[in-house]
C-alpha positions, 0 to 999 in steps of 0.5 A: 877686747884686749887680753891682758892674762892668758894662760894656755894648757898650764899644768902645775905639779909639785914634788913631795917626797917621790910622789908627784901632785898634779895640782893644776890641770889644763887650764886654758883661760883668758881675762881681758883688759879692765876685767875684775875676776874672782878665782874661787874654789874649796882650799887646796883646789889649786886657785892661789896657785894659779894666781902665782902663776899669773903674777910670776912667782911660780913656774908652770910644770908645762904650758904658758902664761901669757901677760899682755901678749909676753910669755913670761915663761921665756924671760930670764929670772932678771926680766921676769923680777921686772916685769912683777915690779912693773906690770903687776902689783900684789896684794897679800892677806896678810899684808906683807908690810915692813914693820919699821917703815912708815906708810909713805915708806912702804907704799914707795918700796917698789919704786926704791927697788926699781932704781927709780927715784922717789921724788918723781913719784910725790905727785903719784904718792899724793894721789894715791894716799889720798884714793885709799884715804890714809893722807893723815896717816903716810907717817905713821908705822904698820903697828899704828894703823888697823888691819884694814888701813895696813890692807890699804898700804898694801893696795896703794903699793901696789898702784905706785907703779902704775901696773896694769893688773892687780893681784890679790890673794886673798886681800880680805881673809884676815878683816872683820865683815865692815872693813871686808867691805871697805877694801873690797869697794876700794877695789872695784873704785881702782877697778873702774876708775883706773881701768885696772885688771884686777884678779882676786882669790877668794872663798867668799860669795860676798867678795866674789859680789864685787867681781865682774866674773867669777872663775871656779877652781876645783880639782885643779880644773877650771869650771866657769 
């Protein structure tokens, strides 16, 4: 099977003050194309880190993170903005949509920031709307629409790229338990369906549920 993350003797410590906190620890794991992860652990154990650290957003102290055979720690800032538009797409818990823009507008933000044009992309935008069920919604604002439905914009802006991992942070800390279920089928649809690599960060057994394999962070190490 392909391997489509991987990270190799990664540590990660940050600075407060004068003292320096070893947050992540050795971590050595690989995650294969197709898979659907959960990354799990207590809260300050370290996951939302790594999840960073996946996705570019953070720097390891030393070691590697490898996406789809690239070590992203030698690509300059310039080259690693465009692998994160267009090999990875992030979900927050928070959604992280702009307020003033409609749903079809947010979706399209990657594509806009990428210099492409968004014409080529109503097909995709079509296809995409219509997968998180929100086509009579594409002209409404974020303050329109639910929590749940806001969690399916940021899903769907995710997709517009055609990334070949997903990324989610906690993408269902902030819903009540029906719409936790909804978002987390909708995952595992793209994740079948897609055939997307998807890896969430999460504190609950019930999310974990829709995952193939479960990663558990404690101590800034990794227990599987």
């Amino acid at each position: 099977m392909q391997t489509m993350i991987q990270s190799v003797e990664l540590y990660k410590s940050f600075i407060l003050g004068t003292i320096s906190v070893e947050v992540l620890k050795d971590i050595n794991l690989s995650i294969t194309k197709g898979e659907f992860i959960t990354i799990m652990g207590p809260s300050g154990s370290g996951k939302s880190t790594l999840l960073y650290l996946m996705g570019g957003l953070d720097k390891p102290t030393t070691g590697k993170i490898i996406i789809n055979g690239q070590d992203i720690s030698t690509l300059s800032d310039q080259k690693q903005s465009v692998m994160r538009r267009r090999e990875v797409g992030f979900v927050f818990q928070f959604y992280n949509l702009v307020p003033n823009l409609t749903v079809e507008e947010n979706i399209m933000l990657p594509i806009l920031l990428d210099g492409k044009k968004t014409k080529n992309y109503r097909e995709k935008l079509d296809e995409i709307l219509d997968i998180v069920e929100l086509s009579d919604r594409k002209t409404h604002t974020p303050r329109e629409l639910s929590g749940g439905q806001q969690q399916r914009v940021a899903i769907a802006r995710a997709l517009i790229n055609e990334p070949d991992i997903i990324l989610a942070d906690e993408p269902t800390g902030n819903l009540d338990s029906k719409t936790t279920e909804e978002v987390m089928k909708l995952l595992q649809r793209i994740n079948e369906e897609k055939g997307k690599t998807i890896v969430q960060v999460s504190h609950s057994l019930e999310t974990a549920k829709y995952s193939n394999r479960i990663i558990n962070v404690k101590d800034g190490k990794v227990w599987e």
